[in-house]
C-alpha positions as CSV (number, residue, x, y, z in Angstrom):
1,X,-1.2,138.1,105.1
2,X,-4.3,136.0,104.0
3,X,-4.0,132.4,104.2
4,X,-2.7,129.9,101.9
5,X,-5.1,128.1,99.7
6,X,-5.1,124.2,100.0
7,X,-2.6,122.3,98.3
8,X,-3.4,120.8,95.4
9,X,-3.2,117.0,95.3
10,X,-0.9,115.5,92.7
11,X,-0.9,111.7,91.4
12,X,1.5,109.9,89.4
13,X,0.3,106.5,88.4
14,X,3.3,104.1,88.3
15,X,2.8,100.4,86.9
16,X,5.0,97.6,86.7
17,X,7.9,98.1,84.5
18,X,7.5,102.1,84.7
19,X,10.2,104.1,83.0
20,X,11.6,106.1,86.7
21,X,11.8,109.5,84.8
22,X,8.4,110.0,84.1
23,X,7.7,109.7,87.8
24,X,10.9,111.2,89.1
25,X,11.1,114.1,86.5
26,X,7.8,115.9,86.9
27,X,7.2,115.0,91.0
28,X,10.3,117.0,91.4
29,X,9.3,120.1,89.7
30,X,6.6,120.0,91.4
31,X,8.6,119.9,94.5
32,X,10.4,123.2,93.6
33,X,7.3,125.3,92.9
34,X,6.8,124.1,97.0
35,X,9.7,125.8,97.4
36,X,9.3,128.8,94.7
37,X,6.1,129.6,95.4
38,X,6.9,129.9,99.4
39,X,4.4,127.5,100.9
40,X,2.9,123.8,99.9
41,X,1.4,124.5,96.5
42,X,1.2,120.9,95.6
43,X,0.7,117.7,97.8
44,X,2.1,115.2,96.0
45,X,1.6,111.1,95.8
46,X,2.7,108.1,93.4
47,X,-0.4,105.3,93.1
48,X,0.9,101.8,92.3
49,X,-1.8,99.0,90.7
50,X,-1.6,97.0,94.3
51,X,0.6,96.8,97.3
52,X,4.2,97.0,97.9
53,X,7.2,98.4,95.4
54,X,7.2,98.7,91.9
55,X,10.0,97.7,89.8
56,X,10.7,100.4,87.4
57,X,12.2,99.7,83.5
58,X,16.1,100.4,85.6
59,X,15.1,97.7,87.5
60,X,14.9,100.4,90.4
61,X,11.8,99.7,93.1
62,X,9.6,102.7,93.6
63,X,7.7,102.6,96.9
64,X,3.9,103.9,96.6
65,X,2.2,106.3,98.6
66,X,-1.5,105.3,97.5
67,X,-3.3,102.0,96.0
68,X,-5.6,103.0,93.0
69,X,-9.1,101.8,93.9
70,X,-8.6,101.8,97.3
71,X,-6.7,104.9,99.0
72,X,-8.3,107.8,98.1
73,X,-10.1,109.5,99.9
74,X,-9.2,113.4,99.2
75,X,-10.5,114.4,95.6
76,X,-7.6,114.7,93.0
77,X,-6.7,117.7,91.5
78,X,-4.0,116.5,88.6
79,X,-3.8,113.2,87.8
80,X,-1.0,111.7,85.5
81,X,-0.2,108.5,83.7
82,X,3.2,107.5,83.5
83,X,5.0,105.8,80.6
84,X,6.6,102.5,80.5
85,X,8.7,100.7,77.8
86,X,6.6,98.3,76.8
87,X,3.0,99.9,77.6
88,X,2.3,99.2,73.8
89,X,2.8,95.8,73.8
90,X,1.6,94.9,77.6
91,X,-2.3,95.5,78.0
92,X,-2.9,97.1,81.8
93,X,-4.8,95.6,84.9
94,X,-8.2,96.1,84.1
95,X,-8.9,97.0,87.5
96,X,-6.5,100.2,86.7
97,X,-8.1,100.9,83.4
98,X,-11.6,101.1,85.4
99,X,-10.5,103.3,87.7
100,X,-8.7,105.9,85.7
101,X,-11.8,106.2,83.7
102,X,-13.8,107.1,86.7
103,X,-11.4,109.4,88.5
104,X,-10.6,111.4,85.6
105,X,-13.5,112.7,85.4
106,X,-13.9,114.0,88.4
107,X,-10.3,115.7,88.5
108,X,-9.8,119.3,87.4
109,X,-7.0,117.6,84.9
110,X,-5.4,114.8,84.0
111,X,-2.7,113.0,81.4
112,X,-0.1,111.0,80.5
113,X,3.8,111.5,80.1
114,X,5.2,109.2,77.1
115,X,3.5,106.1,76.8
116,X,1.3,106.5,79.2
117,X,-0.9,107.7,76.8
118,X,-1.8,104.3,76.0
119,X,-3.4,103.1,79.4
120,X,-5.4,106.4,79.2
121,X,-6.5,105.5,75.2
122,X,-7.4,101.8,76.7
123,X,-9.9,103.7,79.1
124,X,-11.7,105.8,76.1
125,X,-10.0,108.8,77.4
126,X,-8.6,110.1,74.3
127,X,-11.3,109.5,71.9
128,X,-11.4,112.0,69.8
129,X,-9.1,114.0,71.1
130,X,-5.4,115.7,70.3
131,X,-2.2,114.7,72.2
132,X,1.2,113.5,71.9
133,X,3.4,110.6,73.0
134,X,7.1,109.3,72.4
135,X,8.0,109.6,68.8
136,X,8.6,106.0,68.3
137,X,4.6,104.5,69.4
138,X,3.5,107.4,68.2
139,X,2.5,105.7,65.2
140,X,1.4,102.9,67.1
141,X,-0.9,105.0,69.4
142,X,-2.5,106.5,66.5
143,X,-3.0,102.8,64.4
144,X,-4.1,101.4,67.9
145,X,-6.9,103.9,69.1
146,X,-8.1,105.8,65.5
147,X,-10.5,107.7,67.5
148,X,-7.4,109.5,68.4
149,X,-5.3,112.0,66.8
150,X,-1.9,111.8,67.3
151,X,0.8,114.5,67.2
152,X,4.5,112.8,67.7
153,X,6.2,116.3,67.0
154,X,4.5,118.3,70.1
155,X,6.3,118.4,73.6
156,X,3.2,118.9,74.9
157,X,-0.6,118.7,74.4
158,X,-3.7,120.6,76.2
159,X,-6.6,119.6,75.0
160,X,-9.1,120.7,77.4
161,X,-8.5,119.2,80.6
162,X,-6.6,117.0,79.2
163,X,-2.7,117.4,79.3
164,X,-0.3,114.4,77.1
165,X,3.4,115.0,77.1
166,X,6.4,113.7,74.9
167,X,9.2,111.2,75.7
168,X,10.6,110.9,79.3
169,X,11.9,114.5,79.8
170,X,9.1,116.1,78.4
171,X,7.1,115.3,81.6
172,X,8.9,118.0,83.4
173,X,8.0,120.4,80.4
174,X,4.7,119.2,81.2
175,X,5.1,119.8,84.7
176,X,6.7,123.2,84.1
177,X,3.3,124.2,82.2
178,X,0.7,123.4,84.9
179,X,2.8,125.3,87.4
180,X,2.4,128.2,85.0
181,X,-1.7,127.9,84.9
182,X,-1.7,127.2,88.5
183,X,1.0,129.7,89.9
184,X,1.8,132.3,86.9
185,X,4.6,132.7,84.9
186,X,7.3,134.1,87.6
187,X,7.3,131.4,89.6
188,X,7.7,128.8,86.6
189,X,10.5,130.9,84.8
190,X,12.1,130.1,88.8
191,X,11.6,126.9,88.8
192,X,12.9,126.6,85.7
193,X,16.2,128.6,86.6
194,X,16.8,126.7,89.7
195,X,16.5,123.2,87.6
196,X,18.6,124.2,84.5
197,X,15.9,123.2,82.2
198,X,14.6,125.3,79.0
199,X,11.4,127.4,80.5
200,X,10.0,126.6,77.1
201,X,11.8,124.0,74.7
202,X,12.8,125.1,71.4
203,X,11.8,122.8,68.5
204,X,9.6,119.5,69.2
205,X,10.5,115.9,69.1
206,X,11.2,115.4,65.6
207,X,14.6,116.6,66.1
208,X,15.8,113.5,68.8
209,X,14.2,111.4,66.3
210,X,15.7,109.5,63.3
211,X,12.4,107.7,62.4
212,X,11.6,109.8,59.8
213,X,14.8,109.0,58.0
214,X,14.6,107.4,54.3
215,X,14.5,104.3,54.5
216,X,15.0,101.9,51.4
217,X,11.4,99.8,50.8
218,X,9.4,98.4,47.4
219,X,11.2,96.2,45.5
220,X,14.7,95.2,45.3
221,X,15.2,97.6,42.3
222,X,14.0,99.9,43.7
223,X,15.5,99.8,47.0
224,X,19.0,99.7,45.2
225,X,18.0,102.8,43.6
226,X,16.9,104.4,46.9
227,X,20.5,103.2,48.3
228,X,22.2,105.2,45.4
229,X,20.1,108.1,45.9
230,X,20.9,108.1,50.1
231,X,24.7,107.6,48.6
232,X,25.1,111.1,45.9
233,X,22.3,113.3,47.2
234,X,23.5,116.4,45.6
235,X,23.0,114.6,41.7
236,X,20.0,115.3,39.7
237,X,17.3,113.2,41.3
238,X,14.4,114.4,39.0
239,X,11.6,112.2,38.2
240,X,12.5,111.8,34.9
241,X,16.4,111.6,35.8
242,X,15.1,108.6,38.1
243,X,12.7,107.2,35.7
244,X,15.7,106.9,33.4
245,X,17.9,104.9,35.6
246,X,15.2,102.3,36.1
247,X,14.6,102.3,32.5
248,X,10.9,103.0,32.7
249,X,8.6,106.2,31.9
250,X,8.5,108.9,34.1
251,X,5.0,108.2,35.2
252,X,4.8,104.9,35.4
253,X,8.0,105.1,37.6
254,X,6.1,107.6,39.9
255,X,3.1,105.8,40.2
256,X,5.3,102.6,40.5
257,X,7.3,104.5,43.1
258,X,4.4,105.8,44.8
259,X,2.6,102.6,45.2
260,X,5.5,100.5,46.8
261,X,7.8,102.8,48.7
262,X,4.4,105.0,50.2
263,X,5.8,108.5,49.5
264,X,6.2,110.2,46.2
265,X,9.9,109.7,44.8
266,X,10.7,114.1,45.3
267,X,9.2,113.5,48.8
268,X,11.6,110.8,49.6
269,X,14.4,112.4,47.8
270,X,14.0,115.6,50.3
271,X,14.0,113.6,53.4
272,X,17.0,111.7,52.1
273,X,18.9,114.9,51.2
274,X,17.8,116.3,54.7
275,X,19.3,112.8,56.6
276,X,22.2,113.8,54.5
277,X,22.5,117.3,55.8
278,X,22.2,116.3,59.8
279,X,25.1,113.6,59.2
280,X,27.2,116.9,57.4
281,X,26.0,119.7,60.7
282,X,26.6,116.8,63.3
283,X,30.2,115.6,62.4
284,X,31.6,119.0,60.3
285,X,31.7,122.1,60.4
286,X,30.9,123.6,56.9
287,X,28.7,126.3,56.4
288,X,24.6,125.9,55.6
289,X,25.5,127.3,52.1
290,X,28.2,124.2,51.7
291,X,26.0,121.8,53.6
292,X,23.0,122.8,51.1
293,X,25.4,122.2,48.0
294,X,26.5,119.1,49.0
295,X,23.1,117.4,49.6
296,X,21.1,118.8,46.9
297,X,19.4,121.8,47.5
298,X,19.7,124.8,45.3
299,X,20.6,127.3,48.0
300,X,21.1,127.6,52.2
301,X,17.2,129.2,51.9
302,X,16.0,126.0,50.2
303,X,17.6,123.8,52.6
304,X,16.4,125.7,55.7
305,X,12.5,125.4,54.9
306,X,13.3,121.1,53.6
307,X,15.6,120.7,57.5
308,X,12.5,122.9,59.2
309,X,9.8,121.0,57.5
310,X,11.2,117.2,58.3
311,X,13.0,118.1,61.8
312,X,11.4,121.1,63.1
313,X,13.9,123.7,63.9
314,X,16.7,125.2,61.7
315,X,19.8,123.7,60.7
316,X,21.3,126.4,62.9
317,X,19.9,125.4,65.8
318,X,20.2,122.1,65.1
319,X,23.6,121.9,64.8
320,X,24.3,124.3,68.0
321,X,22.3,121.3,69.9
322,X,23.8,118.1,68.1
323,X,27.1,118.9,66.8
324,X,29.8,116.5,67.7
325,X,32.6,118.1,70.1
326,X,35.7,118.1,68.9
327,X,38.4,117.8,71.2
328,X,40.8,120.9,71.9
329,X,44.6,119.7,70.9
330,X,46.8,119.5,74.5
331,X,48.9,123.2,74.1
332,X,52.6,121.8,74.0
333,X,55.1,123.1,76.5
């Protein structure tokens, strides 16, 4: 038997107000490939901003093992930022900034789950570079840093040695994929098995999300007819059958359309139909030829590759994941 390598050294940075499952999610996936893989793969540590614990967004204190810019000694072989609710909004420590800008360099990887991706944007980490954050400051991340490009339907983001995950859970996708790289695919599809969790996730984000719903804007005339539209999705909602109903030419009304609401008016249509079609596979159960009639589209095909465009997976799956449960009727005796 030869002898184990070293473990490699794991950080989590947590800072005030973290969000506990973006700590607690991947350290404990790492903690199973320990015990997969048969020896200490991973060593693993959580590195507050300064002394004593660190109230997370449940109000929860985490204790940390390490002080950044002051603790480490041993080099650092992943190093992770986690998310908190209002990273945004809430500029970082400086001091924190600094130093993930010089230790990243010198680890073999590093990242952010969630909105950690911001502290590691304030630090000119991900200029010009790919990754992915929570769906809802996705938009923010990218408006924030433009250096950046942002991808809010991705899990999960490897950009050379650079690793970004997705919203809260998606840190133990994350987690799940470095454990591949570093210990092969049999002891992650384990890992996997003995946590209950998807070895690779179907779908992205886009399909948790209701951001990309249509949403009434432009002027109030417009905004009604958007509401009307939302209201009898499977009616004719042609330009020109539009343009008719605000009593104006068809491309004026487009270019009017266009200019206020941001979208042109067959793009918003489709997303409306498709917010139309979750609400039918969440809370009924007719069939995607039905579903399809009933919020516009010409056939089940049509509305498969509109639902795949907007959500990301099928409305097959997507029903099998987000149907309602209806209760089974007590047998009577």
């Amino acid at each position: 038997m030869g002898a184990k390598p070293k473990p490699r050294t794991v950080v989590i940075v947590a800072l005030p107000g973290v969000q506990l499952l973006d700590v607690a999610g991947p350290l404990d996936v790492f903690a199973e490939a320990n015990v997969q893989a048969g020896y200490p793969a991973y060593a693993l540590f959580v590195a507050g901003a300064e002394p004593g614990p660190i109230r997370s967004s449940s109000g929860i204190r985490l204790m940390p093992d390490r002080i950044v810019d002051r603790d480490f000694q041993e080099p650092i072989d992943t190093l992770l930022v986690a998310g908190c609710p209002n990273a945004a909004e809430v500029p970082a420590d400086g001091s924190v900034i600094d130093w993930l800008r010089r230790r990243a360099s010198r680890t073999r990887r590093f990242g952010s789950v969630c909105s950690g991706a911001f502290f590691l944007a304030a630090a000119g980490l991900l200029d010009g570079r790919r990754v992915t954050t929570h769906w809802a400051v996705a938009d923010m991340l990218a408006s924030k840093f433009p250096s950046v490009t942002v991808d809010k339907d991705a899990i999960y983001i490897t950009d050379g040695k650079l690793r970004t995950a997705a919203g809260v859970t998606a840190g133990l996708d994350l987690a799940l994929a470095l454990i591949e790289e570093d210990l092969g695919r049999d002891t992650a599809m384990k890992v996997a098995s003995q946590l209950v969790m998807f070895f690779k996730r179907p779908g992205g984000q886009m399909q948790f999300t209701r951001k990309g719903e249509a949403v009434p804007a432009g002027r109030a005339a417009l905004q009604e007819l958007q509401r009307w539209v939302a209201a009898n999705p499977s009616l004719d909602h042609s330009v020109a059958s539009l343009a008719t109903r605000m009593e104006l030419s068809p491309r004026h009304f487009a270019r009017l359309f266009r200019a206020e609401v941001g979208v042109t008016p067959a793009t918003w249509v489709e997303e409306a139909r498709v917010n139309a079609a979750r609400r039918l596979l969440e809370f009924g159960n007719e069939a995607p030829k039905q579903v399809a009639l009933h919020c516009g589209f010409a056939d089940a095909d049509t509305l498969r590759r509109a639902f795949n465009r907007h959500v990301g997976v099928t409305p097959a799956e997507y029903r099998k994941r987000f149907a309602r449960i209806t209760e089974v009727p007590a047998r009577q005796h």
